[in-house]
C-alpha positions in Angstrom: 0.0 0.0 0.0 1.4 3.1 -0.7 1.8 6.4 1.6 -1.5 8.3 -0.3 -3.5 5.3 0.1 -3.0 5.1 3.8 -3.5 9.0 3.8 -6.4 8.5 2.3 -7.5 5.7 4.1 -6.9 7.4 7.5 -8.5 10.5 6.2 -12.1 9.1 5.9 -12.2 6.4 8.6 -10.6 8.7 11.5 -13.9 12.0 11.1 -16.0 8.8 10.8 -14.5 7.1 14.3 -14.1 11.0 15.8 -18.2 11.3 15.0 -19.0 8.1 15.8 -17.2 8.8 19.6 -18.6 12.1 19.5 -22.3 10.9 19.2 -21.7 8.5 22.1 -20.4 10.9 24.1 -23.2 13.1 23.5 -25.7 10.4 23.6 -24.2 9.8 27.7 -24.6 13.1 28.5 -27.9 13.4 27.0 -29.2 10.2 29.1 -27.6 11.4 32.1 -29.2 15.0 32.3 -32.4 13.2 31.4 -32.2 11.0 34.0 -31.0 13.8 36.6 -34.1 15.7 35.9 -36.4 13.2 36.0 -34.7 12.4 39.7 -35.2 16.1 40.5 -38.3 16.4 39.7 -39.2 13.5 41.9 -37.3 14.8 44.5 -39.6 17.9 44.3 -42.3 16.2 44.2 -41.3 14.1 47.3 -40.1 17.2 49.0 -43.4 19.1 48.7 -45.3 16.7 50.6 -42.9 17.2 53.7 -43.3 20.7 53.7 -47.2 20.3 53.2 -46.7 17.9 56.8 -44.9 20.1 58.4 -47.2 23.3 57.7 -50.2 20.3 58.2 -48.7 20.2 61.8 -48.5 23.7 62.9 -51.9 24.6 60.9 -53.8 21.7 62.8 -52.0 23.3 66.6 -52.8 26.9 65.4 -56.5 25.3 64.9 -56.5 23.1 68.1 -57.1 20.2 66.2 -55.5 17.4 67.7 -53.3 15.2 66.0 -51.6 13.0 67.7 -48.2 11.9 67.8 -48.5 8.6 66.4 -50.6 9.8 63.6 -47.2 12.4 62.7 -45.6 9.2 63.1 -47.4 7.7 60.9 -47.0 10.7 58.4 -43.6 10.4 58.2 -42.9 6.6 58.0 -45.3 6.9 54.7 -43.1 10.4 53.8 -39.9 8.1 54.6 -40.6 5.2 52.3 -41.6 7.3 49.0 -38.2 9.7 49.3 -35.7 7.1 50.4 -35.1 6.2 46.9 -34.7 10.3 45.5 -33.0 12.2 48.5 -29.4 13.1 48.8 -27.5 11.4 51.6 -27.3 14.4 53.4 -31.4 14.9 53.5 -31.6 10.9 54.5 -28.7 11.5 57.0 -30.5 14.5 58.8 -33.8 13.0 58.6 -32.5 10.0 60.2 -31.1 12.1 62.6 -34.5 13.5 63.4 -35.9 10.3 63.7 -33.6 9.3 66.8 -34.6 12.8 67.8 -38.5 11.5 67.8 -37.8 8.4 69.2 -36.0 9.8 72.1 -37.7 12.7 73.1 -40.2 14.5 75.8 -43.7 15.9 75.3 -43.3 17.6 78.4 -39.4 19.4 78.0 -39.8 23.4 76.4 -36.2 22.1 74.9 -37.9 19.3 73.2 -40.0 21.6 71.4 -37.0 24.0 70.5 -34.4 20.7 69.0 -37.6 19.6 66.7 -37.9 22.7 65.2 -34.1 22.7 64.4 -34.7 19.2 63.1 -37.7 20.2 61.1 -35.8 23.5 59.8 -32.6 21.2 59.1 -34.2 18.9 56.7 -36.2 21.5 55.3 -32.6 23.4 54.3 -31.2 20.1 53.0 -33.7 19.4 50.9 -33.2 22.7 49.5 -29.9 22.2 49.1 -30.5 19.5 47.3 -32.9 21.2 45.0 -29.7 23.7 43.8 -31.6 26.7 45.5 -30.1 29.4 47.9 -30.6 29.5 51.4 -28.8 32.6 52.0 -30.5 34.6 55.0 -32.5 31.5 56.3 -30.3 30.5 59.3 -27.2 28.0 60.3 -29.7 25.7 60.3 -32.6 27.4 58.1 -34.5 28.5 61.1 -36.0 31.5 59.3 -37.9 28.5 57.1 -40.3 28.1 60.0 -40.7 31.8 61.2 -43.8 33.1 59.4 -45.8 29.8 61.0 -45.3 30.2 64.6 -46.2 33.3 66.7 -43.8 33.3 69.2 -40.8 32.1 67.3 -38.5 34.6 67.7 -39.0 33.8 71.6 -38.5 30.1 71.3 -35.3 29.8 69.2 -34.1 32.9 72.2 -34.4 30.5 74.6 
């Protein structure tokens, strides 16, 4: 074979092997930012129903309806089971963290009250976090989350 053959050669097969990487390349990315917005939108979705729980919670004290611990219980176990499969590890890692919290705590201590609002704030943050949204302003620990839903906040978290 002679040197203009082989040039030749090489110059049609190597744009046809460059493209042919190129599209699969393009073809990963494609599938993985498909796939990452599909998992964020679940994640949304997912996240939603915590903070409609969590504003459920304070709207049914605000409106003395009881609702009883187990029932919140309850709540999140079902919460728990649809977002273990879509949340980061940190929201999983801070919700667990809250769980111990539950599972340890007293009705009857004022500092109870103030450590499951942290908790509650925490994930909350996290989750935004998560989400690729700013939480700039909202607190170490995104207390200011909670602020607008409880009247004597500012008094509490003083504490």
């Amino acid at each position: 074979m002679s040197t203009q053959t082989i040039i030749t050669i090489l110059s049609i097969t190597l744009p046809l092997i460059g493209a042919g990487v190129g599209f699969l390349i393009k073809y990963s990315i494609e599938k993985k930012k498909e796939l990452t917005n599909e998992v964020t939108k679940e994640r949304r979705d997912i996240y939603q129903q915590y903070v409609n729980l969590m504003i459920g919670l304070f709207a049914s004290t605000k409106t003395n309806t009881t609702n009883s611990s187990d029932k919140m219980l309850t709540d999140l176990f079902e919460f728990y089971k649809k977002y273990v499969l879509y949340a980061s590890p940190k929201v999983i890692k801070v919700y667990s963290d809250y769980f111990q919290f539950l599972y340890r705590q007293n009705d009857n201590d004022e500092n109870d009250s103030k450590k499951h609002l942290q908790y509650m704030t925490k994930i909350m943050l996290e989750m935004r976090k998560d989400l690729g949204l700013k939480n700039n302003g909202l607190g170490k620990n995104g207390e200011m989350l909670m602020r607008a839903l409880i009247k004597d906040y500012d008094l509490l978290l003083i504490k």
